[in-house]
C-alpha positions as CSV (number, residue, x, y, z in Angstrom):
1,X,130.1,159.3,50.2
2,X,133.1,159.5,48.0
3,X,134.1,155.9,46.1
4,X,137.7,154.5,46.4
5,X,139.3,152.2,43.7
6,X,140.4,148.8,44.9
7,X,142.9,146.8,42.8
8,X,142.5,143.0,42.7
9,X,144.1,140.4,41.4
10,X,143.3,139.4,37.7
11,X,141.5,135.8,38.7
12,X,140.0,137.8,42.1
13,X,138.5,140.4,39.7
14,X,136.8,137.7,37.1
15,X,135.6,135.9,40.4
16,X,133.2,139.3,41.4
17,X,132.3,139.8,38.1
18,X,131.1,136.2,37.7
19,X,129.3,136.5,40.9
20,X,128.1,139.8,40.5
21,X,126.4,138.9,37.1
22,X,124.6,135.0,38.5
23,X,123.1,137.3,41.0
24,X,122.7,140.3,39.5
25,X,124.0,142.3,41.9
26,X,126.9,145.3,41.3
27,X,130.6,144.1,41.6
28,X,130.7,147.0,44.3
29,X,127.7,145.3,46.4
30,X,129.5,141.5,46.0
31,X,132.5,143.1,47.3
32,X,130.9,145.0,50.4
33,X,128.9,141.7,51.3
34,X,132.1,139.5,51.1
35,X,133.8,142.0,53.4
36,X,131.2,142.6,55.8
37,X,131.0,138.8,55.9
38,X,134.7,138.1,56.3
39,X,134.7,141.3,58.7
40,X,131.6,139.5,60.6
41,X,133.7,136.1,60.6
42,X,136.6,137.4,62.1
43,X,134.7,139.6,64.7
44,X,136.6,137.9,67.9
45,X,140.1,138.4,66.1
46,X,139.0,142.3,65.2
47,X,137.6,143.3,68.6
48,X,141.2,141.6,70.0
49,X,143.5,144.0,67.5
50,X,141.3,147.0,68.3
51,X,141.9,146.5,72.4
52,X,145.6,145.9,71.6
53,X,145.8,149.1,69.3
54,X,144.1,150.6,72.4
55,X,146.2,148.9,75.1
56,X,149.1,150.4,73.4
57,X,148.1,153.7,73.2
58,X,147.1,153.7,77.0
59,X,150.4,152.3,78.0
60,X,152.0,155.3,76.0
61,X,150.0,157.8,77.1
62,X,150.7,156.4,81.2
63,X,154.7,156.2,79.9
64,X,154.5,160.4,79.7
65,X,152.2,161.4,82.6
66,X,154.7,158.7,84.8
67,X,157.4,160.4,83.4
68,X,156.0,163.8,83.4
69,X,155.1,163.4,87.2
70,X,158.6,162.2,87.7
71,X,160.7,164.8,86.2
72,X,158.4,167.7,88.2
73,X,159.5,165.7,91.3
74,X,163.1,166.0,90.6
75,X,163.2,162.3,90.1
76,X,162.2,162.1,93.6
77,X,159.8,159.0,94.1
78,X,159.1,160.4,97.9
79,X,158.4,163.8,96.7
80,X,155.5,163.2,94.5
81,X,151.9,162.2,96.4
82,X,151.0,158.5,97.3
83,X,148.2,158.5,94.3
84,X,151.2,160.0,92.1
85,X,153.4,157.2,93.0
86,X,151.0,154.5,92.1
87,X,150.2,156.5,88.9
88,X,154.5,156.1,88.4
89,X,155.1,152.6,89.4
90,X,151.8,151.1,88.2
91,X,153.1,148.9,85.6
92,X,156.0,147.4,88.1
93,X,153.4,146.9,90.7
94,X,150.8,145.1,88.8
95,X,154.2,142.7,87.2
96,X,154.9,142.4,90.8
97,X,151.7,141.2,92.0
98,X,151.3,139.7,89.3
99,X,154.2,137.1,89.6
100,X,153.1,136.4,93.0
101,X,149.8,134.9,91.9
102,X,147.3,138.4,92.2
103,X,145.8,140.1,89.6
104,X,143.1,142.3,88.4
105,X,145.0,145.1,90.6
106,X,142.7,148.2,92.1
107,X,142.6,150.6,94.9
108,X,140.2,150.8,97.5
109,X,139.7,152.8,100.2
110,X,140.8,156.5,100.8
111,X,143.0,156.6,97.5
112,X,140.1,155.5,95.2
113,X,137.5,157.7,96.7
114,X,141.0,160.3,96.0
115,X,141.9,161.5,99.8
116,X,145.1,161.9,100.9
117,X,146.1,158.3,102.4
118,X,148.9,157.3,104.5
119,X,148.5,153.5,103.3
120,X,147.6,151.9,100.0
121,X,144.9,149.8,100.0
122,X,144.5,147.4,97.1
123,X,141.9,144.8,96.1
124,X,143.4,141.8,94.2
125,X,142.1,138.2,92.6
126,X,143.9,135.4,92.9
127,X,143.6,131.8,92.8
128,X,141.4,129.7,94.4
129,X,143.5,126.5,94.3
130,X,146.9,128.3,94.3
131,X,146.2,131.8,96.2
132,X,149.0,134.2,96.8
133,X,151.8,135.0,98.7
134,X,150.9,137.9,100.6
135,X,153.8,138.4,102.6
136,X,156.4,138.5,99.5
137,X,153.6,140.3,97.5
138,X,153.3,142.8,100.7
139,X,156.8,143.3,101.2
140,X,157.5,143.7,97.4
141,X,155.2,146.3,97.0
142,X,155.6,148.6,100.4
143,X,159.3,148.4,99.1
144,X,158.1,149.6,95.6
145,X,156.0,152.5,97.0
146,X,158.0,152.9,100.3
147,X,155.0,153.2,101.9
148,X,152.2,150.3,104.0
149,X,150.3,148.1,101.7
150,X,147.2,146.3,102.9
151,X,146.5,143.7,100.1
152,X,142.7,142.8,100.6
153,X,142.1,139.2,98.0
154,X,138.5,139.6,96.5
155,X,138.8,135.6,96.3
156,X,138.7,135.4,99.8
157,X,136.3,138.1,100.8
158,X,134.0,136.0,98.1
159,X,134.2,133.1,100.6
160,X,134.3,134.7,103.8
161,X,133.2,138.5,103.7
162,X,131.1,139.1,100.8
163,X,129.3,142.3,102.5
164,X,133.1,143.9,102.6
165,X,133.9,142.5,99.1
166,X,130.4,144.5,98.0
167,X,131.6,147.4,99.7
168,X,135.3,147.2,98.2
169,X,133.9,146.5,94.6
170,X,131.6,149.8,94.6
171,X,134.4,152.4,95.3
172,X,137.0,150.2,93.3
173,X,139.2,152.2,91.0
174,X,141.6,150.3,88.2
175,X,145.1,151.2,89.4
C-alpha cells in the first residue's frame, strides 16, 4: 500500500507526536486510530452522506432513462407503455401521493410481476391516525398517468386483510 502525506496544523502535529511517544506507538498508527475512532463516532452521520451521495446519483440516472423514454416517444406520454409511464412520472407521482398522506409508493399486481396491465395497481402506507385521501390521491394520479389507478393502503390491509397484504408485499416492486 502506497503512503500519503497529510499536512496538520503546527499544535495538531506536536499533539501526535506527544501521544505517539507516551504510548509508544508510530505518529502514523495515533493517526489511523483517531480516525477510525472519529470515523466509528460519526458512523450514523457517514452511513446518511453515503445514501444521499447515492440518492442523488439514482435520481440522475432516473432523470435520463425518463427523458430518454420520453424523447423516443416523441414527447408523447400515451405513446410510451404503462410501466414506461410510471418509470417517467415516478418522482411527480410519489410527490403526489405523497402530499395526500401515502407513502412508501410500489406496484403490485400485473406491472410488478412486468405484464402488460391496463390498470396500475399500487400499494401505499399511510397513517394510522390521519389516513389518506384516496379519492384526491386516485384522481390525481389516473390524471397523471391517464390511465385507472387502484390504490390498495398496506395500513389497512394490516388491520383488515393481512393474507392479501402478504400476498401484495411478496410481488411488491419499488416504483
Amino acid at each position: 500500500m502506497s503512503e500519503l502525506t497529510v499536512r496538520v496544523d503546527p499544535e495538531t502535529g506536536r499533539l501526535v507526536a506527544d501521544l505517539s511517544h507516551f504510548l509508544g506507538r508510530t505518529k502514523k498508527g495515533v493517526v489511523r486510530d483517531a480516525v477510525r475512532a472519529f470515523a466509528e463516532l460519526h458512523e450514523r452521520t457517514v452511513r446518511g452522506g453515503m445514501a444521499q451521495s447515492t440518492d442523488r446519483v439514482t435520481a440522475a440516472t432516473d432523470a435520463v432513462d425518463r427523458e430518454r423514454l420520453l424523447a423516443e416517444a416523441g414527447g408523447n406520454l400515451m405513446a410510451l407503455t404503462l410501466p414506461q409511464r410510471v418509470k417517467v412520472v415516478r418522482t411527480d407521482l410519489i410527490r403526489i401521493l405523497d402530499g395526500h398522506g401515502a407513502r412508501n409508493v410500489r406496484l403490485v399486481g400485473r406491472l410488478a410481476r412486468g405484464e402488460a396491465a391496463e390498470a396500475a395497481d399500487l400499494l401505499v402506507e399511510s397513517d394510522l391516525i390521519d389516513g389518506m385521501d384516496y379519492a384526491s390521491a386516485t384522481h390525481d394520479t389516473q390524471r397523471l398517468l391517464r390511465t385507472t389507478v387502484n390504490l390498495h393502503d398496506a395500513t389497512r390491509l394490516r388491520l383488515f386483510a393481512p393474507a392479501r397484504l402478504a400476498e401484495f408485499e411478496r410481488e411488491a416492486v419499488p416504483v
